[in-house]
N, C-alpha and C positions, 0 to 999 in steps of 0.2 A: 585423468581428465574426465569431466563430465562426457557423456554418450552425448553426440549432438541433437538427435532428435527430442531429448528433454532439456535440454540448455536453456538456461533464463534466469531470472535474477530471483526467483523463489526454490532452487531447485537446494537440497539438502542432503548433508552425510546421512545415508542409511542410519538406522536405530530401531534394533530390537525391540528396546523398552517401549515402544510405543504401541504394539502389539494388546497389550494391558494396561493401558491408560484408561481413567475412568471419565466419561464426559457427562457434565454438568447440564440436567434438562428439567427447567425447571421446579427445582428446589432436590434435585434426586439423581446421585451420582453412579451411573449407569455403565456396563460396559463397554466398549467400542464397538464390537462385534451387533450388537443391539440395541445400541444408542437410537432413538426413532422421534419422531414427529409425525402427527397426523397428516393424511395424506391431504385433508382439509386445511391446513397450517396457508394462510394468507400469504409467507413468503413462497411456499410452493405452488401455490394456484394462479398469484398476482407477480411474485417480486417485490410483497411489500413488505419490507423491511431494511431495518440500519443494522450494522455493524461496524465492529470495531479489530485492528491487529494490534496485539500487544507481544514486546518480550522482555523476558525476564533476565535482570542481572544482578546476579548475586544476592538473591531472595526479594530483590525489590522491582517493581513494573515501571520500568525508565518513562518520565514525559507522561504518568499515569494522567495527571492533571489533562495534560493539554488533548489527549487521547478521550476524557471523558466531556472534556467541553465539547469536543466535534462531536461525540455520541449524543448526546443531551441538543445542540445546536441541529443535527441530522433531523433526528425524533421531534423536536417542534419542528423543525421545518414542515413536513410532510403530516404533523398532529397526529402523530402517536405516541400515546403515554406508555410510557415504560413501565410504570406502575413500580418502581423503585427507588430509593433515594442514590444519592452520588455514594455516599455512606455501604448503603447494603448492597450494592454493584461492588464496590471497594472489597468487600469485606467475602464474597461470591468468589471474584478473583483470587485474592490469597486461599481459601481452601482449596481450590479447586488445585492450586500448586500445591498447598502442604501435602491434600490426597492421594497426588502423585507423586510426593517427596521429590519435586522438580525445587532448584534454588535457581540453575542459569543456565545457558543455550536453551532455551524454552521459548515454542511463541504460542501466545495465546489468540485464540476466535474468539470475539463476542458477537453473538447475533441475535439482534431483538428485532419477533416480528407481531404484527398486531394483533395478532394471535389463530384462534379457530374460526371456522365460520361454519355456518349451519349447511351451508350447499355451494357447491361453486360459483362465486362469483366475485364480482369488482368491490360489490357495495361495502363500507365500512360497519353497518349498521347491523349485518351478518353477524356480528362476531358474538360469538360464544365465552362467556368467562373472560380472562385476562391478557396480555401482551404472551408470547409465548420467550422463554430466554433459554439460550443454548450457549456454553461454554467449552469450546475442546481446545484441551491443551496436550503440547506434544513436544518432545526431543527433539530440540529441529537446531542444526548447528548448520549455519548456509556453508555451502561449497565452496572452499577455497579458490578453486582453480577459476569460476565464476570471477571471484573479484582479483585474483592473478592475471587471467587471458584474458577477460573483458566480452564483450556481448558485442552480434550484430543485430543492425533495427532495419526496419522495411516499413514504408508510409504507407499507412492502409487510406483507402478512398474511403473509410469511414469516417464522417470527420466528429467532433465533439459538439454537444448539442450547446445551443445560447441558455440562459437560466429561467427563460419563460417558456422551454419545453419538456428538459429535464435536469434542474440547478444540478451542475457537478459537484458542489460541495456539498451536496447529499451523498454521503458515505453509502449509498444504500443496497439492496440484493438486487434492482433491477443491473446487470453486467452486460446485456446480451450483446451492446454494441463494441465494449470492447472485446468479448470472448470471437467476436467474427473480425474484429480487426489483428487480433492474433492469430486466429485462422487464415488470415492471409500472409501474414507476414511469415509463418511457419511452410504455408505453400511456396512461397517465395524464396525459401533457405535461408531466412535468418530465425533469431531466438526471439523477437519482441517485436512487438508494431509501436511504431510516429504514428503520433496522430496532431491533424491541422484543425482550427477554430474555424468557424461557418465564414472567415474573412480570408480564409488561405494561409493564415500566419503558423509557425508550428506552436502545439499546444501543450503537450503531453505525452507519454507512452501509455498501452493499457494498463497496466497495474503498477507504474512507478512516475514520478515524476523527474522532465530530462531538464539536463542544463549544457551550457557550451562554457570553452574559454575564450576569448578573441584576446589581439592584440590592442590595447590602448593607447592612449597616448604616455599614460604615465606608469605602464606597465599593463600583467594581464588584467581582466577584467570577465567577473562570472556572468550570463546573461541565462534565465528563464522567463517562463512566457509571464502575459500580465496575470495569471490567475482567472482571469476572468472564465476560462473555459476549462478550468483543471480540477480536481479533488484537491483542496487546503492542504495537502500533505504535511505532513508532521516534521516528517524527518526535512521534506524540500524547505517547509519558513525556519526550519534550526540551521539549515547549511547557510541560505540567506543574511541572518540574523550573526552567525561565528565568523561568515567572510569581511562583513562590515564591521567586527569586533576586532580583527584581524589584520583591518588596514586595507582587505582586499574590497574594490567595486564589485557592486552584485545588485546587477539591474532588473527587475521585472521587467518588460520592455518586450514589444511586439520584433517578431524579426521571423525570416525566408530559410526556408531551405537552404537555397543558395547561400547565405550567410552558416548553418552547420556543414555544409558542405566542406567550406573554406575555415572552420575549428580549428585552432593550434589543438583544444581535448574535447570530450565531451565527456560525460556522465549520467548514470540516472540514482534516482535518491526511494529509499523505502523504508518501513520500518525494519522488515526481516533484511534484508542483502544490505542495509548502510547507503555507501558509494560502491558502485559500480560502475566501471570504465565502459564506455563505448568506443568501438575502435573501427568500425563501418557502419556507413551510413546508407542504404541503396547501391551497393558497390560500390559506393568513394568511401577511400579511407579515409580515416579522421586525425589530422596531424600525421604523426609517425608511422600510427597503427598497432602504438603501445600505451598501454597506462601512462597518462603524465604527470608530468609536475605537482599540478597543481592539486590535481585530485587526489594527488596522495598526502598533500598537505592536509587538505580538508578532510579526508578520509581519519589522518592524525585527528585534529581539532575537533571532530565530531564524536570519536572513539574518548576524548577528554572530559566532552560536556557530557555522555551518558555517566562515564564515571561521576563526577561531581554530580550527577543530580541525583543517583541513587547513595550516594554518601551522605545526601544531607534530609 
């Protein structure tokens, strides 16, 4: 079993190889150990920059598509040109695996940020030369016993911001609010922070998006939040999207603690961890206070759609 003080839904099987992995900076495959960015770099001085997670299965980058739409979608948001085509990002990816003779349990970082700037500061007009792009790929096979024993969450008073302060479907380096809503929820004893929309509704976790099961009228039924205060997650509109292929309800829809409180399951959804079970909530347990049913349906059904999209 995972040590609990690292407990979380990114947490991974040790791996040697990673040790000597080569990282991608800027057109120049570097070693780990000395892999660098000026200390000038706009995402270190501002937070401004987008990124992307990706993994690899079976030599192919599952949902590559929909992974560079949000990248491309992020990057105009915020007008920063990537200074790359869909094509030569594509194409960056794959070597960056073949260089590490990685085919699958592999997740990859992409991070693009607006590049250098001449002296510290906000302004964009600083910048020095081109967009800055960094690639580290790594051996990274999520932790069984994570998606075996399940996760607990703790609501941070952080809550998530509206889209006229900082749109969350900006994939982007600015974190800091969720890195302190996880800092809370880790002081608090559990592995992940809840987080509520500026209306009190629940919205999200830091780094994964949550869902519930309730009881229906016509059976169970999946519920996550509207979106509207969450990162697009990739993995969360494919679970959406397979539940209602599926036959199963899967509502965006605003809804209360009080309502996960009262969960037959819960879940959170990511690129690297898949589903993961949630099995307390704030001290209440969640249903049984075991992985359920349903989640492990979908857990099935989603492990199917990555297969068939890297097969085709």
């Amino acid at each position: 079993m995972t040590d609990s003080y690292t407990r979380g839904t990114h947490v991974a099987v040790p791996d040697d190889r990673n040790a000597s992995v080569l990282i991608y900076v800027n057109g120049a495959f570097v070693p780990r150990d000395v892999a660098s960015v000026s200390v000038f770099d706009s995402a270190f001085l501002v937070g401004d920059g987008v990124w992307e997670g990706l993994r690899l299965h079976d030599g192919t980058y599952a949902f590559l598509d929909r992974h560079l739409d949000r990248l491309f979608a992020s990057a105009k948001g915020v007008h920063l040109d990537i200074g790359k085509t869909r094509e030569e990002l594509t194409e960056i990816l794959y070597e960056t695996a073949r260089i590490n003779e990685m085919t699958t349990d592999a997740h990859v970082r992409m991070m693009v940020s607006r590049g250098t700037k001449k002296t510290p500061s906000q302004d964009p007009r600083l910048i020095v030369g081109n967009a800055t792009i960094v690639v580290i790929a790594e051996h990274k096979k999520a932790d069984p016993s994570v998606a075996s024993d399940g996760i607990k969450l703790f609501t941070s008073t952080v809550r998530r911001m509206s889209p006229d302060t900082l749109d969350q479907k900006w994939n982007c380096h600015s974190k800091l609010h969720e890195v302190v809503a996880l800092v809370q929820a880790i002081e608090a004893g559990a592995d992940e922070a809840l987080m509520l929309d500026p209306n009190g509704f629940v919205s999200t976790c830091n780094a994964t998006n949550f869902f519930i099961v309730v009881k229906g009228v016509g059976g169970p039924e999946v519920w996550t939040s509207t979106g509207d205060y969450c990162l697009n997650g990739i993995t969360r509109g494919l679970v959406v999207e397979l539940a209602h292929a599926a036959g199963m309800p899967a509502r965006e829809k605003n809804f209360s603690l009080t309502d996960v409180y009262a969960a037959e399951e819960s879940f959170v959804t990511g690129t690297f961890g898949a589903l993961t079970p949630v099995l307390a909530v704030d001290g209440r347990t969640i249903g049984t206070g075991q992985p359920g049913p349903i989640t492990a349906q979908l857990s099935q059904i989603y492990a199917e759609a990555i297969h068939n999209n890297i097969a085709t």
